[in-house]
C-alpha positions in Angstrom: 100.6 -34.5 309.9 104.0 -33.7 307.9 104.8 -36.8 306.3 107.9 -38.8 306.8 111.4 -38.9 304.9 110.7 -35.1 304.3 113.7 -32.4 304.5 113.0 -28.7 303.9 115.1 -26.2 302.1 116.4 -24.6 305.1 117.8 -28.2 306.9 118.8 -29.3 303.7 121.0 -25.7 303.6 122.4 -26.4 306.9 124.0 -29.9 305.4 125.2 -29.0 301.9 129.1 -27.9 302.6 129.5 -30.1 305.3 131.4 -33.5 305.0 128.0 -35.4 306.7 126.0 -34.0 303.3 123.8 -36.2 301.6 124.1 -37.3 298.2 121.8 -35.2 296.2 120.1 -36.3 293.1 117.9 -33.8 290.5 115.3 -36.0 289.1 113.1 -33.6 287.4 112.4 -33.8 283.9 113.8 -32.7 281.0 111.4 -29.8 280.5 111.8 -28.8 283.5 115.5 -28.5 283.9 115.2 -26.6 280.6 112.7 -24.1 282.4 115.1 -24.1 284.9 118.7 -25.2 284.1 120.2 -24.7 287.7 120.9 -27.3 290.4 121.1 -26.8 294.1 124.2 -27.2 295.1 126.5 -30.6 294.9 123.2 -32.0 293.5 123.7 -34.4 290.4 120.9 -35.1 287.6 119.8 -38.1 286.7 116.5 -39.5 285.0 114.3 -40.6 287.4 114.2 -43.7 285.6 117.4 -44.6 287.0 117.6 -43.2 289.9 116.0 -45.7 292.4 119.1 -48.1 291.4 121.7 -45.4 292.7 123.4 -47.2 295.2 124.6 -44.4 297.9 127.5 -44.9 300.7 125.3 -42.2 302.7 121.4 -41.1 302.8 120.1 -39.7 299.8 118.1 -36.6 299.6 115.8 -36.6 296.0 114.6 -33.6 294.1 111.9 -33.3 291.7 110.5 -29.8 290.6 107.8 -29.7 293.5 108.5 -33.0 295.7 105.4 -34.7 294.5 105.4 -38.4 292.6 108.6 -38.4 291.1 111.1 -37.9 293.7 108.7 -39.8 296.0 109.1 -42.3 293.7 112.5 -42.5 293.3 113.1 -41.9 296.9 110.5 -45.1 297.7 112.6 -47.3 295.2 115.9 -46.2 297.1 114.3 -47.3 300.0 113.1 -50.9 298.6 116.6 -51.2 297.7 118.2 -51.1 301.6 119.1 -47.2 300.8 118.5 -44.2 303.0 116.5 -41.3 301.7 114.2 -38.2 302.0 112.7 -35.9 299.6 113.4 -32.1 299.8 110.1 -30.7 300.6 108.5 -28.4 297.6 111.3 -29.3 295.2 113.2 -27.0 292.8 110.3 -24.6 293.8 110.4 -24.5 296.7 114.4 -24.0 297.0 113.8 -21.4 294.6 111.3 -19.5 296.6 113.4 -19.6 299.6 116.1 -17.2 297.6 118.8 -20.0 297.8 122.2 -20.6 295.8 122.0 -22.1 292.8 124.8 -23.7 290.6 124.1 -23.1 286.6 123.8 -26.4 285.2 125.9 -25.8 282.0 129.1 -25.5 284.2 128.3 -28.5 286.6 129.5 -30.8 283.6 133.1 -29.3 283.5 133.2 -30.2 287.3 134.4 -34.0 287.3 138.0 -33.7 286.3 140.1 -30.2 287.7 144.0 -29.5 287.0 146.7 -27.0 288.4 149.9 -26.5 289.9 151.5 -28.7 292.2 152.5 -28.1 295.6 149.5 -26.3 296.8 148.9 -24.3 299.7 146.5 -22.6 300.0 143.6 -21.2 297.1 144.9 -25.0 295.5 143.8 -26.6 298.6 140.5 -24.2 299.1 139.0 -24.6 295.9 138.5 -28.3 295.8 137.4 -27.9 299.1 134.6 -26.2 297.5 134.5 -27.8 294.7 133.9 -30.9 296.7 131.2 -30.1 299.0 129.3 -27.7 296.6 129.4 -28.3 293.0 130.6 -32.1 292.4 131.4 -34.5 295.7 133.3 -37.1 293.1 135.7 -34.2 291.9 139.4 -35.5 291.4 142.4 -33.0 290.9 145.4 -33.4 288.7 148.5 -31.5 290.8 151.0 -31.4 288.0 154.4 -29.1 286.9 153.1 -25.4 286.5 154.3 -25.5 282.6 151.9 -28.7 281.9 148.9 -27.4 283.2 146.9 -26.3 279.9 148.5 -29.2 278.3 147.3 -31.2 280.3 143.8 -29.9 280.8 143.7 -30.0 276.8 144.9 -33.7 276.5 143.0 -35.2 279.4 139.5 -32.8 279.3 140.4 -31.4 282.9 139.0 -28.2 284.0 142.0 -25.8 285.0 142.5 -23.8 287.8 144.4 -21.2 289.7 146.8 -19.9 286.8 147.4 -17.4 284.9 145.1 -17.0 281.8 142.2 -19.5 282.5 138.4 -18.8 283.6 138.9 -19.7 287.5 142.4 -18.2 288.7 143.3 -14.6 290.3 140.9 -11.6 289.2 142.5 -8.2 290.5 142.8 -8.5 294.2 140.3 -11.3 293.8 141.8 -15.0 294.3 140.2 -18.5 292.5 138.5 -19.4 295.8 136.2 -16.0 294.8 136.2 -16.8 290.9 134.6 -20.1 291.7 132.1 -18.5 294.6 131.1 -15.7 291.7 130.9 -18.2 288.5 129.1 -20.9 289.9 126.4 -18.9 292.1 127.5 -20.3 295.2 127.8 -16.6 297.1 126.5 -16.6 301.1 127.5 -15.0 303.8 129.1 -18.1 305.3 131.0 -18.3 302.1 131.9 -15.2 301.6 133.6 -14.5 305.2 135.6 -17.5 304.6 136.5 -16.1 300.8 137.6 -13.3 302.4 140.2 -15.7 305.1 141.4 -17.6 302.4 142.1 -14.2 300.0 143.9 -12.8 302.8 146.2 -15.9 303.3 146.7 -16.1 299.7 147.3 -12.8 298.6 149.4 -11.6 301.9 146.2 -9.5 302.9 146.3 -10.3 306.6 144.8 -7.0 307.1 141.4 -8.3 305.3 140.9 -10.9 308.2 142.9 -11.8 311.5 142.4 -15.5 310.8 144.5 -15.1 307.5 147.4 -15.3 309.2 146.5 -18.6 311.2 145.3 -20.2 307.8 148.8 -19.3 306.0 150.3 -20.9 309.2 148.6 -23.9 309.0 149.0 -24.3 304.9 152.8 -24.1 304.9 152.8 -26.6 308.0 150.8 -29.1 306.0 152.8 -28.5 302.8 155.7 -28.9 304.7 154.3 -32.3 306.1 153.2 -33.9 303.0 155.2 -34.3 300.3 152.2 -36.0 298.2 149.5 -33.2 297.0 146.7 -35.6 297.6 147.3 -36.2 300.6 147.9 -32.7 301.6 144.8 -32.0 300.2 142.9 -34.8 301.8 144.5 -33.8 305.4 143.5 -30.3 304.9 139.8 -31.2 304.0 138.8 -31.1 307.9 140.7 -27.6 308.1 138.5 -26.1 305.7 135.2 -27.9 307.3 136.2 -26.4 310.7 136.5 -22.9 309.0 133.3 -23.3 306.8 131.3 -24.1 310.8 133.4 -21.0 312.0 132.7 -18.5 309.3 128.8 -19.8 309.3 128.5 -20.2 312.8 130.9 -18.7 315.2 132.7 -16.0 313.7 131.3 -13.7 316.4 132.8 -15.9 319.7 135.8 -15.1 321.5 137.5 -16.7 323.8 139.9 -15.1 326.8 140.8 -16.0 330.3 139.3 -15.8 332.9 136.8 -18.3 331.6 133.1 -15.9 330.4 134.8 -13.0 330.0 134.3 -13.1 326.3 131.3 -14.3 324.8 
């Protein structure tokens, strides 16, 4: 009889990148993060110690190396507390095993506070996308005057992006939306059909993807709409969910008139 409050690597797949993911929390110890110093994706470590006194605004999913006493443990105590949460079945190992992405762990810590140019449209409103629901939920972004940026990244310890001469901006015909999916592991084919959208929009490559076209549509619209960048950003987070479902799940439907023409 499986037992309850038990999520598997592949379910646990199908809600990381969606705005309904759990919060994730890496509880395995230190000698085993050092065996293995990669995360699953948006997951956070924290000693299992303190762990059963996270208090969550959503369910919790807990992972220990193989899902055995420790994340049972923690996820137990969660429980006891009024909190919702599962255990992701075979741990780290498991995950592993199933050939899944994996964020390295050394770059998760750069991944709290980001900074780059304001008035974003498109690969400024795409990478905290991803940033957001894959490497760090919590992320905040700094929109400030192009000629501040590395200033500003210096002074307030801010991870920059998209401009010229930093780790995660333009790379060739590459845009930051790919430097991020390449860096931090995160590649899929889900992922990288909607890299290739977003590339298209940004780089005036409508040839790479039809949809291009509709996202550059849609991203001056909004930047015409708001004149606050969070805000823009925040109002464009359900535009890039919508295209994450497309790109892993319906990319190959059509639609025409009459009605079952194209399937």
């Amino acid at each position: 009889m499986p037992r309850p409050s038990v999520i598997s690597p592949a379910q646990l797949l199908r809600l990381i990148g969606t705005p309904d993911a759990p919060l994730l929390l890496d509880v395995r110890l230190p000698e085993d993060l050092a065996a293995d110093p990669f995360l699953v994706p948006a997951a956070r470590p924290v000693p299992y110690g303190e762990a059963g006194a996270v208090r969550a605004d959503r369910p919790v999913v807990v992972i220990c190396n193989r899902g055995r006493k420790l994340s049972e443990g923690v996820a137990a105590l969660i429980r006891a507390n009024g909190g919702q949460a599962e255990i992701l079945e075979g741990g780290q190992v498991a995950w592993r095993e199933a050939g899944l992405p994996v964020v390295p762990m050394a770059l998760v810590a750069g991944t709290a506070l980001w900074v780059t140019r304001h008035r974003p449209k498109i690969d400024r409103i795409a990478c905290p996308w991803l940033i957001r629901r894959f490497l760090n939920p919590a992320a905040r972004f700094l929109f400030v005057a192009p000629s501040e940026v590395t200033a500003v990244a210096e002074r307030f310890g801010a991870t920059p992006f998209d401009i010229e001469g930093v780790t995660f901006s333009h790379r060739g015909e590459q845009c930051s939306f790919d430097a991020l999916i390449a860096d931090f592991g995160l590649s899929t084919p889900a992922l990288e059909r909607l890299a290739t959208v977003v590339r298209g929009a940004d780089t005036d490559r409508h040839d790479l993807a039809p949809q291009a076209a509709g996202l550059l549509a849609l991203s001056v619209g909004l930047s015409r709409q708001y004149r606050d960048d969070l805000e823009q950003l925040e109002a464009a987070m359900p535009l890039y969910d919508a295209l994450y479902r497309w790109a892993r799940d319906g990319f190959d439907e059509g639609h025409d008139w009459p009605a079952g023409r194209a399937q």
